[in-house]
N, C-alpha and C positions, 0 to 999 in steps of 0.2 A: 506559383505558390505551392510551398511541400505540404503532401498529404499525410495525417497522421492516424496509423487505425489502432484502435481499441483494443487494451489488451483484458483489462477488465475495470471494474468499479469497486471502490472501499468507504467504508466507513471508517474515518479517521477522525482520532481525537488529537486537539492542539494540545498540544505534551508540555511541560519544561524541559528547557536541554541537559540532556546529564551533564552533570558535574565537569565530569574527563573531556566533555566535548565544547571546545575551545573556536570561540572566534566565530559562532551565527546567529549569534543574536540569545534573546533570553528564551524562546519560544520556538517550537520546533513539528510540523506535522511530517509524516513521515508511513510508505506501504509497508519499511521493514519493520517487524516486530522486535530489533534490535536496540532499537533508538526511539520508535514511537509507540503507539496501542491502537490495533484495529479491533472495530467489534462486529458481528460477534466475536469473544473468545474462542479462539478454538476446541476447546475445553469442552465448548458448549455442544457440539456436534460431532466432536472426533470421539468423545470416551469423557467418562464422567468423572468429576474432577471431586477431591476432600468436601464435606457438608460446610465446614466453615469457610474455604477460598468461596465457594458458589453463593453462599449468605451473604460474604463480603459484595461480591460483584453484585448480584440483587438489589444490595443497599445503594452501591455504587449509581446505578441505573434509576434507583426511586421508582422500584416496580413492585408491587404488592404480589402473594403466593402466587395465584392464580394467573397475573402477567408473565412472571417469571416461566411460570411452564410453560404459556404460550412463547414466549422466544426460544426456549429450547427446543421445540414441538419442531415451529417453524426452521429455525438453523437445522437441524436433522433431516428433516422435508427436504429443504433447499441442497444440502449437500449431497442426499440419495439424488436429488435428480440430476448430480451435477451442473446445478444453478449457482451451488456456491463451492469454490475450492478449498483446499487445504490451508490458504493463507489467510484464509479469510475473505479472498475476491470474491465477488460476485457476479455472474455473467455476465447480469443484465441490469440495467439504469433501473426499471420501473421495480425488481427486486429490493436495490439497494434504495431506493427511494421508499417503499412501504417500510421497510424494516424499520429507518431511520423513524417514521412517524411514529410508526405504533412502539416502540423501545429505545430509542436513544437520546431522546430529545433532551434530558435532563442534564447531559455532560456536552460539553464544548467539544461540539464535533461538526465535520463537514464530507459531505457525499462528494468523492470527486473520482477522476477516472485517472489512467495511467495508458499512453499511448506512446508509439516513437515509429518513425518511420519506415518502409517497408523493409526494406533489405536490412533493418535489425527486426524486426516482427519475423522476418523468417527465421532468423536465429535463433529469437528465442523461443516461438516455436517448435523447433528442433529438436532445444533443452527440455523443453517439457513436457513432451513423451519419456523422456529419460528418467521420468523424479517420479514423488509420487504423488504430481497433481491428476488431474484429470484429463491433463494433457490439451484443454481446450481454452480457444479466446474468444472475443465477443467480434471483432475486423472489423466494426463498423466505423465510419472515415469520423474521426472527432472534432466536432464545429465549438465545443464546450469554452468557454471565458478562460485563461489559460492564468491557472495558478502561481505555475515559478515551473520550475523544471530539474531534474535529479539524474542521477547516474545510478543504475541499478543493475544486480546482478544476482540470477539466480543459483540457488543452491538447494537440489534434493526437495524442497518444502515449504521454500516461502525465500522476498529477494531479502538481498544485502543493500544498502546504500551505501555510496564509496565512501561515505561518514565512520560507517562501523569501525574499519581502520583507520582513523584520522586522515584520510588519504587525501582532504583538501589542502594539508600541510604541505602537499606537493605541486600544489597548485597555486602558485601567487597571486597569480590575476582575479582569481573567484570571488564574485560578491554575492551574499546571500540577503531576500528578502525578511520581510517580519514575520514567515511563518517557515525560515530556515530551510528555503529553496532557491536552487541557484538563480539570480537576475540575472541572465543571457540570455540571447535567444539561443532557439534549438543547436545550429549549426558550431556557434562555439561551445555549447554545451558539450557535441560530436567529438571537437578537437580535442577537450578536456581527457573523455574518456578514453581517445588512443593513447594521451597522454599517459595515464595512467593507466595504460594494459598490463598484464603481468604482474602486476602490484595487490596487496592486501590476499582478501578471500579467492579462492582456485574457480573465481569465474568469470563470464566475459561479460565486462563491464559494458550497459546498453544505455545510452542516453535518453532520456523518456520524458515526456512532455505530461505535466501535471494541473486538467482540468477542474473545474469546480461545477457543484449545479444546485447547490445546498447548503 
């Protein structure tokens, strides 16, 4: 049985699929912030965003003044101690599981994790000293209900999904579930993304295994 370790944890909201992106269903969760919405906003903890985008998102959340600064409180906390990255990952399960209570509850979202097998964990590893995350992952072996499964690839500051560039266009065989994640198991997932090396965004596409726990 392959072992899959942890590369970190997201809050992720079930999106509708853009427009341009053709053929996965009406519905779509996704780590890349190309195609999906993880929270918190980065916005929220990197650098302070226009008074009306931030009013907006507050409303979005249905969190009164005083909530509101506690999530940004918190996300800043969390990101000084590198408990949460630049992508919005979280290191840790019991992290992204508080957040989720005390702030998100009011949008269609779900706590899940992002793992893939060792000898891509070392790579992208590798990549991410290079960018400007924090360079770190959570390793722990993922036992989590397993969501669907994705092709990701990092860049600089958060992944890509091989979605970004329609790049399942290139892939006949692919079938995607009701939250626009491949139905394969892992290993043809693998094939998919040699498949597809070289192709779309200048990174190395990593097969990833996409948990749930929320």
């Amino acid at each position: 049985m392959e072992c899959f370790k942890v590369i970190g944890y997201y809050i992720c909201e079930l999106c509708d699929s853009p427009e341009w992106l053709q053929g996965i269903g009406r519905q779509i969760l996704s780590v890349s912030g190309c195609i999906g919405e993880q929270h918190p906003r980065w916005e929220c903890f990197m650098g302070e965003w226009g008074e009306a985008a931030a009013q907006e998102y507050q409303e979005k959340l249905q969190l009164d003044k005083e909530q509101y600064r506690e999530l940004s409180e918190t996300a800043k906390r969390l990101f000084g101690a590198e408990s949460l990255d630049v992508d919005c990952r979280f290191l840790r399960l019991s992290d992204a599981k508080d957040f989720y209570e005390k702030f998100c509850r009011a949008v269609s979202c779900h706590v899940v994790s992002i793992a893939t097998n060792m000898e891509y964990y070392e790579i992208l590893a590798g990549e991410l000293k290079g960018s400007n995350s924090h360079g770190l992952m959570n390793g722990e072996n993922d036992n989590s209900p397993c969501l669907g499964n994705d092709i990701l690839g990092w860049d600089i500051s958060g992944f890509h999904s091989f979605l970004c560039n329609s790049l399942q266009e290139e892939l006949p065989d692919v079938k995607f579930n009701h939250m626009g994640l491949l139905d394969h198991d892992f290993q043809e997932v693998a094939r998919f993304a040699r498949q597809i090396k070289g192709m779309g965004e200048p990174v190395e596409w990593i097969p990833c295994r996409i948990g749930i726990f929320v």
